[in-house]
C-alpha positions in Angstrom: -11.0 -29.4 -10.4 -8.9 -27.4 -8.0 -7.1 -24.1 -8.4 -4.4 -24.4 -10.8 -1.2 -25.6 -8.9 2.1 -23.7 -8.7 3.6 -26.4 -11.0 1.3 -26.1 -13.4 1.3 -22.3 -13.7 5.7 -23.1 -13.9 4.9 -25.7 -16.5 2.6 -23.5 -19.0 5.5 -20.8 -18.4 8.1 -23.3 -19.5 5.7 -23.9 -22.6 5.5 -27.9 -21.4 2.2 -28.2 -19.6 1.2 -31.4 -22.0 -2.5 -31.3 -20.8 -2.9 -27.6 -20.9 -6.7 -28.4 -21.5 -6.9 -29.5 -18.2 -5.8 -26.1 -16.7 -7.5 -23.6 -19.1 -11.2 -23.6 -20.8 -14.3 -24.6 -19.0 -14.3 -27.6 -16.7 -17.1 -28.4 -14.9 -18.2 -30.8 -11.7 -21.0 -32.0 -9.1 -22.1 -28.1 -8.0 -20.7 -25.5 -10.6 -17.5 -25.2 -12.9 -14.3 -24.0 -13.2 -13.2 -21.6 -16.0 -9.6 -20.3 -16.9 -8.3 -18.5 -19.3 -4.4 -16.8 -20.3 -4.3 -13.1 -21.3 -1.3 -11.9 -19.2 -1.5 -8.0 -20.2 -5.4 -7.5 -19.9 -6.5 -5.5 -16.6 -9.7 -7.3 -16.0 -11.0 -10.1 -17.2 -15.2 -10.9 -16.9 -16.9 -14.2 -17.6 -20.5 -13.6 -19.0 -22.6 -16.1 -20.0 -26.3 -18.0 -19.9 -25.6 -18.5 -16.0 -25.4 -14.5 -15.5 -27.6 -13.5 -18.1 -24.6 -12.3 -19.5 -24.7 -9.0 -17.0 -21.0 -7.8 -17.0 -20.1 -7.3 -13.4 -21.5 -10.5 -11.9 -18.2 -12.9 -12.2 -14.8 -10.6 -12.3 -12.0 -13.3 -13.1 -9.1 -13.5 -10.3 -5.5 -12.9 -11.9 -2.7 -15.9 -10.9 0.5 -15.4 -11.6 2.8 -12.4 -13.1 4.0 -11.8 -16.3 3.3 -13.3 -19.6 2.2 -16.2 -17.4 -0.6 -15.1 -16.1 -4.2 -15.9 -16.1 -7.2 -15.5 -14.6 -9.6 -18.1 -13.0 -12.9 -18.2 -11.4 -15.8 -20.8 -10.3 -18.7 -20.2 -10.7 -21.6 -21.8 -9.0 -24.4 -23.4 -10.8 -22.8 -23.3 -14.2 -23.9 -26.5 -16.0 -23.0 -28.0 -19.2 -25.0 -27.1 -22.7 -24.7 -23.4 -21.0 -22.8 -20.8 -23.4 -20.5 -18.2 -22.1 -17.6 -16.0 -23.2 -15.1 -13.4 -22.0 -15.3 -9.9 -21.7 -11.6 -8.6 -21.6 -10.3 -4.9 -21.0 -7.2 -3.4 -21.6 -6.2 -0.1 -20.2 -9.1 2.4 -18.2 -12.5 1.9 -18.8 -12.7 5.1 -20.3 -11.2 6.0 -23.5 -7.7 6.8 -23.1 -6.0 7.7 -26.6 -2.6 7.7 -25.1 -2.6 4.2 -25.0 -3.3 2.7 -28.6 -4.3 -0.5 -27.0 -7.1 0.5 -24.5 -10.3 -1.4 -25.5 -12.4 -4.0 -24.8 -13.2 -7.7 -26.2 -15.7 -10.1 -25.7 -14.2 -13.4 -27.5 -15.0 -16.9 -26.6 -12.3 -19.2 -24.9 -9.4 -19.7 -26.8 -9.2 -23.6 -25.6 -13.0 -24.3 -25.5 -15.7 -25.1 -27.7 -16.8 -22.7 -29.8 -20.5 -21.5 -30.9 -20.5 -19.0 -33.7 -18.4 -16.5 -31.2 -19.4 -18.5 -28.1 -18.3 -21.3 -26.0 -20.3 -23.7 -24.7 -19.6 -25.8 -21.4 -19.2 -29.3 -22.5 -19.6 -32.5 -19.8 -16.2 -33.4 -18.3 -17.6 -37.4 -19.5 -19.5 -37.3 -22.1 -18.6 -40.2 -24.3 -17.7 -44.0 -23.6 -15.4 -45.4 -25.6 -15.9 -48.8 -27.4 -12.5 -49.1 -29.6 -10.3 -50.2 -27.4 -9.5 -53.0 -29.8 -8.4 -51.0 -32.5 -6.7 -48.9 -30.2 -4.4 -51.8 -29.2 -3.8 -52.8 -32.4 -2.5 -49.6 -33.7 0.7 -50.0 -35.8 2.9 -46.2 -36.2 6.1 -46.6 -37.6 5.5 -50.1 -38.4 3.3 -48.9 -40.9 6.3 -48.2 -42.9 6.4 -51.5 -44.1 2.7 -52.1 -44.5 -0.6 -50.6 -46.4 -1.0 -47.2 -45.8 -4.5 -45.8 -48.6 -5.9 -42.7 -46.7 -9.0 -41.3 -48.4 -9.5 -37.8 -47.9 -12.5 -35.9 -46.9 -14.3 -32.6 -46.7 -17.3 -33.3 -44.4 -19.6 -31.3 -45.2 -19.4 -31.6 -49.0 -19.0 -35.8 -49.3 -22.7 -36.7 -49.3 -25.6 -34.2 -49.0 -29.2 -35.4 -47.3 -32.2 -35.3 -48.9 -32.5 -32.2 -47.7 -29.9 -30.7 -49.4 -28.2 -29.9 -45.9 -24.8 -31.9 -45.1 -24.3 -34.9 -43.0 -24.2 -34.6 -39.3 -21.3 -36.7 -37.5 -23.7 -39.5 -36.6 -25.3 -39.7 -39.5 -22.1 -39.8 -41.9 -20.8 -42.3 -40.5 -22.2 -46.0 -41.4 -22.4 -44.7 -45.6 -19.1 -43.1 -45.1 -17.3 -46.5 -43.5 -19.3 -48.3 -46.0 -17.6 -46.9 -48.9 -14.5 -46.9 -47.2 -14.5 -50.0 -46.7 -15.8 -51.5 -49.9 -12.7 -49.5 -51.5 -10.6 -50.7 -49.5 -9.0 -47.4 -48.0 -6.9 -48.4 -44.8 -7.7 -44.6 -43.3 -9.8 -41.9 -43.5 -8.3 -38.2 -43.3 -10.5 -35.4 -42.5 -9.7 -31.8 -43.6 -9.7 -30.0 -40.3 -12.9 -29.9 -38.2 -11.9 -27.1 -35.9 -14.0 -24.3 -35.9 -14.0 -22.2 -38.4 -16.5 -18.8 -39.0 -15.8 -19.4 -43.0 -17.1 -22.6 -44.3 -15.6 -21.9 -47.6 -12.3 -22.1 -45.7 -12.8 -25.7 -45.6 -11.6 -25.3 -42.1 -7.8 -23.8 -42.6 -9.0 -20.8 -41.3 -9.0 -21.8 -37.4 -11.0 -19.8 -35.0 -11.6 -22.6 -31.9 -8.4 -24.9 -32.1 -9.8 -27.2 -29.5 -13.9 -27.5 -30.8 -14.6 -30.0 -33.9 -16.5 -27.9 -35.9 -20.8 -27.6 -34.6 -22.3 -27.3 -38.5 -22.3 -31.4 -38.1 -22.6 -32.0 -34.5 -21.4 -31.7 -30.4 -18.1 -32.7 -29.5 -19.7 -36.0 -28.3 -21.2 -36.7 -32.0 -17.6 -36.7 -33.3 -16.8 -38.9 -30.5 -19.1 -41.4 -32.1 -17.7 -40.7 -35.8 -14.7 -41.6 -35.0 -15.5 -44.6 -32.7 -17.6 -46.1 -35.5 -15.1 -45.8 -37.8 -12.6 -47.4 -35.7 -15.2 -50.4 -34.8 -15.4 -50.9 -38.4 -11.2 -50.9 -38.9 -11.2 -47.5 -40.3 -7.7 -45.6 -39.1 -8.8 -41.2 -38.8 -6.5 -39.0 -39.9 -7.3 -35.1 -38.8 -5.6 -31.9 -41.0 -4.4 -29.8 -38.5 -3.3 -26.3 -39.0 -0.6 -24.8 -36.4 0.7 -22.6 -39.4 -1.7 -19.8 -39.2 -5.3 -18.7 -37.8 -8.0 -16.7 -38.9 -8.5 -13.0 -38.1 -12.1 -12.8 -37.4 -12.8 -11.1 -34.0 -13.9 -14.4 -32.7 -10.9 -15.7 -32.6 -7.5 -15.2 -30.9 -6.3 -11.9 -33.0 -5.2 -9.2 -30.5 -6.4 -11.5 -27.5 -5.1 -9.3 -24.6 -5.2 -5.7 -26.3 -2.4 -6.8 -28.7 -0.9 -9.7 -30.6 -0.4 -12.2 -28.2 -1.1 -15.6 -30.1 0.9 -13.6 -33.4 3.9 -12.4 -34.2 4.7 -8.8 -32.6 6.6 -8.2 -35.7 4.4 -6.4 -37.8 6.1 -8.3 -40.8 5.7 -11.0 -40.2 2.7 -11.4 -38.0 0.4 -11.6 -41.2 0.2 -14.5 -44.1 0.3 -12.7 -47.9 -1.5 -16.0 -48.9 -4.6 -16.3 -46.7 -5.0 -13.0 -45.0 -4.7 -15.0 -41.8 -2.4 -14.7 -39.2 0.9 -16.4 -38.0 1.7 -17.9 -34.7 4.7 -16.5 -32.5 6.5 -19.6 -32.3 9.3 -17.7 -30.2 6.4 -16.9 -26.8 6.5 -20.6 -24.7 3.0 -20.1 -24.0 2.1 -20.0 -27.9 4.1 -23.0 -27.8 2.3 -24.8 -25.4 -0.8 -24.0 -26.7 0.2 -25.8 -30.5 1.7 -28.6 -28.5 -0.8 -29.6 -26.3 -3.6 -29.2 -28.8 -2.0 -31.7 -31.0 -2.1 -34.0 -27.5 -5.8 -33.2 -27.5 -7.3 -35.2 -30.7 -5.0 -37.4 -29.6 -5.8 -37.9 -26.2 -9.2 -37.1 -26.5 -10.5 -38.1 -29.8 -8.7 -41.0 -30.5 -7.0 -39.5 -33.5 -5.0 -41.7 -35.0 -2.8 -38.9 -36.4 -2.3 -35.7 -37.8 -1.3 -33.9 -41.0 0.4 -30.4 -40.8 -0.9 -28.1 -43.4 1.2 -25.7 -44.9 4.5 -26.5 -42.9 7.0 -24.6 -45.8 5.2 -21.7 -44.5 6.3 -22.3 -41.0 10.0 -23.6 -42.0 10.4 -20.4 -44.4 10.6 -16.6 -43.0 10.6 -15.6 -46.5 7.8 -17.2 -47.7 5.4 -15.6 -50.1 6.9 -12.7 -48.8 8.8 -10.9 -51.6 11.4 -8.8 -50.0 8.8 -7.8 -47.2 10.3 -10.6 -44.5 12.5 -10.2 -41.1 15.5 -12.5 -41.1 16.4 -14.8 -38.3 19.1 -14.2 -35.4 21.7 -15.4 -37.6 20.3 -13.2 -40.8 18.7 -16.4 -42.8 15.5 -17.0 -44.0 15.0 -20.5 -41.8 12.3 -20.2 -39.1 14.2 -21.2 -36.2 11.6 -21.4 -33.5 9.2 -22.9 -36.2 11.9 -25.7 -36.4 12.0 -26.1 -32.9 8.7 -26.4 -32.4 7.7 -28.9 -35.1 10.2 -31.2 -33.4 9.5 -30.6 -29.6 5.7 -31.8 -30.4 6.7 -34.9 -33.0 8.7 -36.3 -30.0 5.8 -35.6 -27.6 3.2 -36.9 -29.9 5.4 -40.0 -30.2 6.4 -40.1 -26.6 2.7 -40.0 -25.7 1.3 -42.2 -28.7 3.6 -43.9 -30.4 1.3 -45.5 -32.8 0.5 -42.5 -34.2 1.3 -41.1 -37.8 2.2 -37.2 -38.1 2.8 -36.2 -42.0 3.7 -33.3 -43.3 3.0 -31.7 -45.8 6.1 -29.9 -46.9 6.7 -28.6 -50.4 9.8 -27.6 -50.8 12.8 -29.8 -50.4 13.9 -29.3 -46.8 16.1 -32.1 -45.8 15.1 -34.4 -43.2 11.3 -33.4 -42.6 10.6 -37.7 -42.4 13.8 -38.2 -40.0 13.7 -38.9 -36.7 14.9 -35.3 -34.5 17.8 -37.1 -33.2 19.2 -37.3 -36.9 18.6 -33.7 -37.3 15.4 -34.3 -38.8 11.9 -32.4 -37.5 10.3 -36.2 -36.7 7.6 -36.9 -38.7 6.8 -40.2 -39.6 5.7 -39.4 -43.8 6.1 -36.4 -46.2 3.9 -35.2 -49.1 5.4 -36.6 -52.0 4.3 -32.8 -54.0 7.0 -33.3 -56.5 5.3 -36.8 -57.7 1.6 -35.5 -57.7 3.3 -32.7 -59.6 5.7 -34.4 -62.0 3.1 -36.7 -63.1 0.0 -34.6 -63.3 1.8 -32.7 -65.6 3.0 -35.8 -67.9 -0.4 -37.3 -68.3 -2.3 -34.1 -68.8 0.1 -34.4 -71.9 -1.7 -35.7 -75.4 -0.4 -39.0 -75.8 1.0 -37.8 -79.4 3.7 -35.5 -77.2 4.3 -37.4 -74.2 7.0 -38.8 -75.9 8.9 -35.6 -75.2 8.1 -36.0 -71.5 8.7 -39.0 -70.3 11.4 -37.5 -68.0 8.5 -35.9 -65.5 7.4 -39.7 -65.0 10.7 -40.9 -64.2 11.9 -38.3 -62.4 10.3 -38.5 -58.7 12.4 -42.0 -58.5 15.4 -39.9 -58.4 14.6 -39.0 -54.6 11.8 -41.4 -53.9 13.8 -42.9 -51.2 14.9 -39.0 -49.8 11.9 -39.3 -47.3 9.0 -42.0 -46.0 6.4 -40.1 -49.0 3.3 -40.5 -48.9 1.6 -39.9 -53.0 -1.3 -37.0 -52.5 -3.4 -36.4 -55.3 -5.3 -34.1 -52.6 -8.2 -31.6 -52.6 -5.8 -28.6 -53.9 -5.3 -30.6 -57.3 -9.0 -30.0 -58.0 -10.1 -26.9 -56.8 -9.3 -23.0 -57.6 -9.9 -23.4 -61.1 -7.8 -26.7 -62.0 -10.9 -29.2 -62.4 -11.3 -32.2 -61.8 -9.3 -35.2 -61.7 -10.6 -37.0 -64.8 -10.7 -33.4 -66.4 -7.6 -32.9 -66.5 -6.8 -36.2 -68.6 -6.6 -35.6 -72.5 -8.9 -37.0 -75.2 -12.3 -37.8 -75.4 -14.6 -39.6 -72.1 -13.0 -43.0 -73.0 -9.3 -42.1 -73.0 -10.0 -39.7 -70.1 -11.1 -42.7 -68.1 -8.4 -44.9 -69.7 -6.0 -42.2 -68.2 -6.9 -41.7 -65.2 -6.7 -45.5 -64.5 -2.7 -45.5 -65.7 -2.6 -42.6 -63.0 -4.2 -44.8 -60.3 -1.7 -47.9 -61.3 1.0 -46.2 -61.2 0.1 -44.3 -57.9 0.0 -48.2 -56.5 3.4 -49.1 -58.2 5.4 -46.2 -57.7 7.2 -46.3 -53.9 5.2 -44.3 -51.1 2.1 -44.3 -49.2 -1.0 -43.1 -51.2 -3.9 -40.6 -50.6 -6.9 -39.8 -52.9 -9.4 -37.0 -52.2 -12.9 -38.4 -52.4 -14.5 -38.3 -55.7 -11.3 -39.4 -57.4 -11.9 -42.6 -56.8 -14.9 -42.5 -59.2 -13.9 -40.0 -61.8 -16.0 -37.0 -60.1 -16.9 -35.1 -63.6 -16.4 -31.4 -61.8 -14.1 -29.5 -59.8 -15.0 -30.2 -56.2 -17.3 -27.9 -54.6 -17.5 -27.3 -51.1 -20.8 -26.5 -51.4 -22.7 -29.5 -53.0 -21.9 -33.1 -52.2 -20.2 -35.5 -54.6 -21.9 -36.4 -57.9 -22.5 -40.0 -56.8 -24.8 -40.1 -59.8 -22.0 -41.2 -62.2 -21.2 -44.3 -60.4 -24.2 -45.7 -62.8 -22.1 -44.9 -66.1 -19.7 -48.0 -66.9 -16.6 -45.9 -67.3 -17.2 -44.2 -63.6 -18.2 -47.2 -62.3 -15.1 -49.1 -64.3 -12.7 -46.4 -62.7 -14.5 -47.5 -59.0 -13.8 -50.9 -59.6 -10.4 -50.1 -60.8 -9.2 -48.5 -57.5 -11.0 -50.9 -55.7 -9.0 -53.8 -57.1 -5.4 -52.0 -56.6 -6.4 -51.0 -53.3 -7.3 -54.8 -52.9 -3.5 -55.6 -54.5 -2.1 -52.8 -52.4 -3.4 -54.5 -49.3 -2.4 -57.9 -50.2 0.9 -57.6 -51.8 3.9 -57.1 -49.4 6.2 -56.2 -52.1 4.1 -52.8 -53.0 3.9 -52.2 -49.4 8.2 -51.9 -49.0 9.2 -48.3 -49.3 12.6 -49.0 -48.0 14.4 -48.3 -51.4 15.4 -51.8 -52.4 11.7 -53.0 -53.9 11.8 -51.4 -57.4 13.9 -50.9 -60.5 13.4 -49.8 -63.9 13.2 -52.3 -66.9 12.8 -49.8 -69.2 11.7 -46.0 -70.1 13.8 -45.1 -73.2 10.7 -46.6 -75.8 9.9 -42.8 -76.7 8.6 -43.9 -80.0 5.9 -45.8 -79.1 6.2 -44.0 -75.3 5.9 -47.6 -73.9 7.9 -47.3 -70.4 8.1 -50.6 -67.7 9.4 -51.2 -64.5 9.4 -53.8 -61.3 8.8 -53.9 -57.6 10.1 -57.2 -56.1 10.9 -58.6 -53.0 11.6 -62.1 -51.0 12.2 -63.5 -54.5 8.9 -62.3 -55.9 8.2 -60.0 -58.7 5.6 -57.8 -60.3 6.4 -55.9 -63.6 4.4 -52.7 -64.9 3.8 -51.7 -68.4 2.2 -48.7 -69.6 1.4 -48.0 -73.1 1.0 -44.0 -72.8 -1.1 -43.5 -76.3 -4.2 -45.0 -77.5 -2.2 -47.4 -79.9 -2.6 -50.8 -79.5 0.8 -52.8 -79.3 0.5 -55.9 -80.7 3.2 -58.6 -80.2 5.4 -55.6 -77.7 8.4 -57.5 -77.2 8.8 -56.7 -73.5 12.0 -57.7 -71.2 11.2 -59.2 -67.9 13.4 -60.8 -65.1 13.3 -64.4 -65.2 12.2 -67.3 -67.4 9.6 -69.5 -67.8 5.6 -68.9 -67.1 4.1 -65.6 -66.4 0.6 -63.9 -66.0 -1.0 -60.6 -67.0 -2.7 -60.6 -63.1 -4.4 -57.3 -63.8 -5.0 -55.3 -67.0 -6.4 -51.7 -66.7 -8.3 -52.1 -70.0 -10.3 -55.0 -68.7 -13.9 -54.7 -69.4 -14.4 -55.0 -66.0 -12.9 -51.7 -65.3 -14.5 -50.0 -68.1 -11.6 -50.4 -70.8 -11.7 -52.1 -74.4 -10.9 -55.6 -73.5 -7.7 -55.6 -75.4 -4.2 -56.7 -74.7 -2.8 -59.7 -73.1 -4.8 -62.1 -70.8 -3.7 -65.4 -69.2 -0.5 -67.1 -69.0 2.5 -66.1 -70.7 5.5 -67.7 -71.4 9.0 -66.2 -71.2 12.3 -67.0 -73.1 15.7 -66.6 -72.7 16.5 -63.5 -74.7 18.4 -60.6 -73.1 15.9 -57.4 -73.4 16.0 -54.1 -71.7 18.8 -55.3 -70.1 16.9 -58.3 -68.7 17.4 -62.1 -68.8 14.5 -62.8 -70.1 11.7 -61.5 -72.8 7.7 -62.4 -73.5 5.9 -61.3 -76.1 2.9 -59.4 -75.5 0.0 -57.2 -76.7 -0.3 -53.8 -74.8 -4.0 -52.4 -74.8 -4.3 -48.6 -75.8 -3.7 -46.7 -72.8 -3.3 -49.6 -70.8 -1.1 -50.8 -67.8 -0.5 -54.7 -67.4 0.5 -56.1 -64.4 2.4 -59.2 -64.7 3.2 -61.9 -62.0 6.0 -65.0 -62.1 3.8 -67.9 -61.6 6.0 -70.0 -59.5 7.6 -73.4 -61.0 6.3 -76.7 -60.2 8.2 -78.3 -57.1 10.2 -81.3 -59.2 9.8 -84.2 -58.5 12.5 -87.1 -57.9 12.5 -90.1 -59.7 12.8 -92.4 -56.6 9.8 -91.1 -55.2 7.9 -90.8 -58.3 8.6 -94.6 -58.8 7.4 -95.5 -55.2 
């Protein structure tokens, strides 16, 4: 690799070098490699490493460029991948000088390279080939709007444990973990973020190496093959990504050139109250740059299939967590500005560079337009974390089915702006950690009616309009609040009720995947039948579309309903096509089975009304089973 170019140095002052990879961090060739790295208001700049025996002195860094653009570059002979190295930085005299209150000395590792536990290591310019071109071709982005989109989320090191106790490496995760994936019938996988991090028990939002998957499970090249495998077996990845905030830890970018460079000058708002982390200066273009082209980077050069911003209220808000502790904006409002900016400039990269890719958001207020396209004056995602929903309706079914009655309106509600965004339905790590339990703990009554439960969550998560996402246990009814430090207690799929609930999301994952009508977010595919039953707190609705139909209806209480007198849209033969309280999925065996048939009787306001028997805490799933094609008499005769 040559010196860096006059046009690149213009480009990463501009903040629009794409591939900024390719100009800083360690790149090595044939005979030695190059190394670069920006800190504009250092006075020297030394590269130590295995290849010096890290003797300061040996490699002094040339400076390129002036201002906040510049850098400083060197090559360095006989420097060889596997080889660790990092930077020692001085600001000010060598000597103590107390006038200046930023004269010192660092030692971090590269900012864009791959980090070792405070060192970098020099990685082979090719050291993975590719074998998913396949899926890569067949990539759908905002096609996926109208199809089946079931992410599974994951926190490596915590999903399954070895025999060892120890966590899975990359390599060795991957065949059980596409297994399961695949007999579940996820569409994705999404990984909370694997760039490194000192603090496991950050679960990897505290960001120390933005452009290094994590090494507690591997090399670079090892989640190469992760995500390859996956991909060969269908399998879409999904990577967290955190441009909100980094970690403070010496290691990382804090104070990088003598003071905040990658932060916020502003004392006020160059920390975050909520994680003790701090918060990229979205106003510097070089900050800029660095966000936008590491975004490009799993893209580009993990195959990432897409990415979901954590924490982007943070971003969007000045004020946020803040008290009255916060700086205004140029116009004296609390909107970030720059942070605006910025999350559009790299959504319309992203999808200028990969358009098949899906960027979400998760964004918890209600700013308008986070899922529009920029030039609609929205920030250009593709989806938005539906938080109201996972909140709404946590809160209605932790509810004892005697008082739920009284609450219906938080299950009906989200439907009121369901169609405000392209959602996607999280019921994500944060709903069962810090306290709040598990899943399945959460649910009232005893084990049955907790598993019964949880199952009318999961049915309605596949009826209601949006995308859905399930943290990984949930899909078995994990008994314990997830800990980061244990694997999953995989034990319980031997129970029948775990093992019903598995089977249960397994088949509406299955339905999901096969039924274009749940698949139609666009706003026209569902409508109420009926939710004003608060006596027996029996509530229905429909999706539908190109003429076909599939009704819901929940019994909220552990009452069974015989002969429920139930409106539905159209006449003639119908069928329960999935019960949750089949024995199969670990319920009673109660309710309606079979075919139905439906008379002409105006109910809940529809045409049409069938007789049925609703299971305790039980959803049915009823289908139109299509007339016979009649026959003419002509052609019957001949």
């Amino acid at each position: 690799m040559p010196a860096a170019s006059a046009f690149d140095r213009y480009l990463w002052g501009e903040g629009r070098l794409e591939r900024a990879w390719d100009l800083f961090g360690a790149h090595p060739n044939k005979q030695g490699t190059w190394f670069r790295v920006w800190a504009p208001r250092a006075d020297e700049v030394q590269l130590i490493g295995d290849f010096n025996d890290w003797q300061k002195g040996a490699h002094v860094m040339k400076p390129v460029g002036e201002g906040m653009e510049r850098f400083f570059e060197i090559y360095v002979r006989g420097a060889r991948p596997g080889q660790k190295y990092k930077y020692a930085i001085r600001r000010g005299p060598w000597w103590t000088d107390k006038s200046d209150p930023f004269a010192r000395e660092m030692e971090p590792p590269d900012p864009q390279g791959h980090g070792i536990t405070g060192l970098s290591a020099i990685i082979p310019t090719f050291d993975f080939e590719w074998s998913d071109s396949e899926w890569m071709a067949s990539r759908q982005g905002p096609e996926t709007l109208a199809q089946a989109v079931s992410i599974y989320e994951v926190h490596l090191g915590s999903w399954r444990r070895g025999d060892d106790g120890l966590s899975l490496s990359y390599r060795d995760i991957a065949e059980p973990l596409a297994d399961h994936v695949e007999e579940m019938g996820f569409t994705h996988v999404e990984f909370l973020p694997v760039q490194e991090h000192p603090f496991y028990g950050s679960w990897g939002y505290q960001v120390v190496g933005a452009f290094a998957p994590t090494f507690r499970y591997g090399t670079p090249s090892d989640f190469k093959f992760l995500v390859n495998y996956l991909h060969q077996r269908g399998i879409g990845v999904l990577l967290d990504w955190v441009p909100a905030h980094f970690a403070t830890d010496p290691q990382g970018l804090v104070n990088f050139d003598g003071e905040p460079l990658f932060e916020y000058e502003d004392p006020v708002m160059r920390h975050h109250p909520d994680w003790g982390t701090l918060v990229f200066d979205y106003t510097r273009p070089q900050v800029r740059n660095y966000l936008l082209s590491n975004a490009l980077f799993w893209l580009d050069e993990f195959h990432i299939d897409g990415l979901r911003f954590d924490a982007v209220a943070s971003m969007l808000y000045r004020d946020y967590s803040r008290g009255d502790e916060w700086t205004p904006n140029m116009y004296g409002g609390r909107e970030n500005l720059e942070a605006m900016s910025l999350l559009k400039e790299i959504n319309e990269r992203v999808f200028t560079n990969h358009p098949t890719a899906l960027m979400i958001a998760e964004e918890s207020t209600a700013w308008p337009g986070v899922s529009h396209p920029t030039y609609r004056g929205g920030l250009g995602f593709l989806y938005k974390w539906n938080m109201g929903w996972m909140h709404d309706s946590l809160e209605f079914f932790k509810e004892d089915p005697v008082h739920r009655r009284y609450h219906v309106h938080n299950f009906t509600f989200p439907l009121v702006y369901a169609w405000a965004e392209n959602y996607m339905l999280s019921l994500s790590h944060d709903e069962v950690v810090h306290g709040k339990g598990s899943l399945i703990g959460k649910m009232p009554g005893d084990d049955w009616q907790k598993a019964a439960n949880l199952r009318l969550l999961f049915g309605h998560m596949m009826g209601h309009p949006g995308k859905k996402l399930m943290f990984m246990g949930c899909e078995f009814g994990q008994g314990g609040e997830w800990n980061h430090d244990g694997g999953l207690d995989w034990w319980l799929l031997d129970q029948p009720l775990h093992q019903g609930i598995a089977t249960w999301v397994k088949t509406m994952n299955q339905l999901y995947r096969e039924t274009s009508l749940l698949q139609d977010d666009s706003g026209g595919g569902f409508y109420w039948i009926d939710f004003s039953d608060l006596e027996n707190t029996v509530v229905s609705y429909a999706r539908h579309r190109d003429g076909k139909e599939l009704v819901f209806v929940f019994n909220f209480t552990p009452v069974p309903r015989p002969d429920y007198k139930q409106g539905v849209p159209h006449v003639g033969a119908w069928q329960v096509k999935l019960s949750s309280d089949d024995l199969a999925f670990g319920g009673s065996g109660a309710g309606s089975f079979g075919k139905l048939e439906a008379r002409q009787d105006m109910t809940h306001g529809q045409p049409a009304s069938i007789q049925l028997d609703l299971p305790p805490l039980g959803l049915l799933i009823l289908e139109k089973i299509a007339d016979a094609p009649k026959v003419s008499k002509k052609k019957a005769s001949s």
